[in-house]
N, C-alpha and C positions, 0 to 999 in steps of 0.2 A: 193797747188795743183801741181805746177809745181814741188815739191821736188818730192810729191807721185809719179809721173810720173814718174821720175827718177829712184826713190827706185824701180818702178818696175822691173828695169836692175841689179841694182847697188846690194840689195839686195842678189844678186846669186854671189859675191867677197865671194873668201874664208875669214871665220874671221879671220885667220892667215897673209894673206894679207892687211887685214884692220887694224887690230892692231898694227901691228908692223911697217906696211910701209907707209899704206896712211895719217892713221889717225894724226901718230905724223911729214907728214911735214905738213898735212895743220894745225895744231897749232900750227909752224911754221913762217906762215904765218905770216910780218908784219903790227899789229893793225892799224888801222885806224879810225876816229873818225866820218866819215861821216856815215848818216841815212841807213842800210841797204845794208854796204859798199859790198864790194865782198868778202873778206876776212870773213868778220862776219858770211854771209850768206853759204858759204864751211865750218866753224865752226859747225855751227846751225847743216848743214845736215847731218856730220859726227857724229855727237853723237847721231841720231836716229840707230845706227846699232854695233854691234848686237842685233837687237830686236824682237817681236813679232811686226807681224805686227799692231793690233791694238793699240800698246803701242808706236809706231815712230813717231805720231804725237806730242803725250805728249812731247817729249825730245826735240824737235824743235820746241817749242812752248812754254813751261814752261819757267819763267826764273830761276830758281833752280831745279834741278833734285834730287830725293827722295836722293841720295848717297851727295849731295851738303847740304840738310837739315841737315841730319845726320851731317855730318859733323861740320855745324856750329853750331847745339843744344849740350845741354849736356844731357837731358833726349832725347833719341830716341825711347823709346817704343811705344809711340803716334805713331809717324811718320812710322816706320816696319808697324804697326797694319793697318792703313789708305791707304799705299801702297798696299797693301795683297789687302784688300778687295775694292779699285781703280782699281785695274790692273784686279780685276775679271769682275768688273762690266763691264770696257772697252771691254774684250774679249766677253762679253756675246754679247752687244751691235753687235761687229764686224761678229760675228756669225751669229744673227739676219737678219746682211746684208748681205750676201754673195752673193743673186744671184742681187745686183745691180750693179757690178761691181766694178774694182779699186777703182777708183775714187769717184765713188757712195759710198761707202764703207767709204770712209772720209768723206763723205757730211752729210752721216745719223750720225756720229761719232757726226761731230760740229752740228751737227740741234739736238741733242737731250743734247747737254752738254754745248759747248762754246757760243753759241748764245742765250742761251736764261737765261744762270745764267751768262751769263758776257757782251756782247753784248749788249744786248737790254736791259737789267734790267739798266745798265748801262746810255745808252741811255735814258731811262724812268725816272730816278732820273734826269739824268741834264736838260733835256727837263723841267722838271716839277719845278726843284728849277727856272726855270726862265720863268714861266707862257706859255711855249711852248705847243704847238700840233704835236705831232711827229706820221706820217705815213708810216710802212714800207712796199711799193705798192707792192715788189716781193715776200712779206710773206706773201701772197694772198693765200688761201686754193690750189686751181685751177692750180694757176702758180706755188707753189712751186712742186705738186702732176705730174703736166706735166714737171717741170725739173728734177725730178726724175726718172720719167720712160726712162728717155733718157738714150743712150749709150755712153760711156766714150769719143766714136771717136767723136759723136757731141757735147758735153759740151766742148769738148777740146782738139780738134787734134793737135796733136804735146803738143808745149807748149805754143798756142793761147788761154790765159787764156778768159770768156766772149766773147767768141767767137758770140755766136747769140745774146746777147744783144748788141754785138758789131757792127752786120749785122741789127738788128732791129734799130739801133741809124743812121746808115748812111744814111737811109729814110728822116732823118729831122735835122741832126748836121755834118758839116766841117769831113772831115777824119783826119786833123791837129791836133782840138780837140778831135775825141774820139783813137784817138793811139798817141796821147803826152803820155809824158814818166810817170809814175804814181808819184804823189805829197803825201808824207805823211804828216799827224800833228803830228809834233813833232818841238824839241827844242833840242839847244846843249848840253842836260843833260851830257854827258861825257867830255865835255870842262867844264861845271859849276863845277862838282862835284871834278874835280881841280882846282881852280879857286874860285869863290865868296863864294859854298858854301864847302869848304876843311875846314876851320875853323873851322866850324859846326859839319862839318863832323868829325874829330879827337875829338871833345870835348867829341862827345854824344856814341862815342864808345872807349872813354878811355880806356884801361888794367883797372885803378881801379872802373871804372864804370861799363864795363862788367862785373868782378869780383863778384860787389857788388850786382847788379840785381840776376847772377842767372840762366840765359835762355839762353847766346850762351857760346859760346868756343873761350875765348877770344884769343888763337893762331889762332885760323883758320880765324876769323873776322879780327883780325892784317895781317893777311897772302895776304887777296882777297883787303883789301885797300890799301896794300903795290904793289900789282902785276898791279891795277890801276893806285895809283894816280904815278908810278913810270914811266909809260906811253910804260911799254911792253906790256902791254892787256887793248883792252877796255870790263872791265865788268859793264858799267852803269847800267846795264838790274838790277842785282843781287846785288850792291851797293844800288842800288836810291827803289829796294822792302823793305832791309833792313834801309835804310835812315829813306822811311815813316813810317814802322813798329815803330822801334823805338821813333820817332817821335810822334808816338802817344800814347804809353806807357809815355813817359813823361809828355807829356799834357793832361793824362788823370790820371796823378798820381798815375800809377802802378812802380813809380822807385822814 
């Protein structure tokens, strides 16, 4: 949300300024391997533009973007075909929303797509493979219906993301704890993936193994492990999709 905010400035750069000057120094910029580093995160938002606006979520949020699929498949008809008719569904969606504002305008985006086929289903399977009860109290009919009818300036002035649950928390919780710096789960998947699991890694995407399978492009797959594990770029995001993918084509003995 703080990108969207952004986009709403950033957005109005000529594309000829973006292309040719901004975009190639911030890729540039050198990698870093920390969570959500700074560098990553100027990555991430420059590749939302030039775009439709309802489609500049997708590119900062995906970790392969439809031109990166392509790329690594060898059949790409699928993938054209599913884009096409992705990228309509998105705009209809954005459509839909338009008198809810910017902002609102992303919300109704991830409440009708990211959150409940990724998110929560998500959430549902792990809760449940370990006998859990999972409540999600803000996806309350009521509350979610009254945080929508709000204005963009009150979900989020400036770039004070959770603003009012931020103002409803300080009634009963430290101000230490609720604006400490935000904690994600994760792991140093970009340190492993050189590291413990590289071994693995180089075996199960051979040249003669990709070859033999069938399904990527084995230069372009040698291309993004080599621009990795070589430590100009951190691409964990796009390595550790394709890591598991594979991964499970073997153990499921499609290879």
């Amino acid at each position: 949300f703080k990108a969207q905010a952004m986009a709403r400035y950033y957005r109005h750069v000529p594309d000829w300024l973006h292309s040719n000057a901004i975009a190639p120094l911030v890729r540039r910029l050198p990698a870093r391997l920390g969570y959500m580093s700074t560098d990553f995160l100027a990555k991430q938002f420059i590749r939302g533009f030039p775009s439709h606006d309802a489609l500049r979520a997708g590119h900062w949020m995906h970790t392969l973007s439809a031109a990166d699929v392509q790329a690594l498949l060898k059949d790409v008809s699928a993938v054209k075909s599913a884009t096409t008719v992705t990228n309509r569904f998105l705009e209809n969606i954005w459509d839909e929303s338009r008198e809810c504002g910017y902002l609102g305008q992303l919300a109704y985006r991830l409440q009708r797509t990211f959150l409940p086929e990724y998110v929560l289903c998500n959430s549902d399977r792990s809760a449940m493979l370990n006998s859990l009860e999972l409540r999600s109290p803000l996806l309350d009919v009521n509350v979610a219906n009254l945080a929508n009818s709000l204005s963009d300036s009150a979900k989020m002035p400036g770039l004070n993301t959770k603003y009012l649950l931020k103002k409803v928390a300080e009634r009963y919780l430290p101000k230490s704890l609720i604006y400490r710096k935000k904690m994600g789960f994760t792991i140093p998947m970009a340190t492993l993936l050189r590291t413990s699991l590289k071994d693995d890694l180089l075996s199960i995407f051979s040249p003669a193994l990709v070859e033999k399978q069938g399904i990527f492009n084995s230069n372009a797959v040698q291309q993004l492990l080599e621009r990795h594990l070589s430590g100009k770029e951190n691409l964990y995001k796009p390595i550790w999709t394709l890591y598991s993918l594979q991964k499970w084509l073997i153990n499921e003995g499609f290879i």
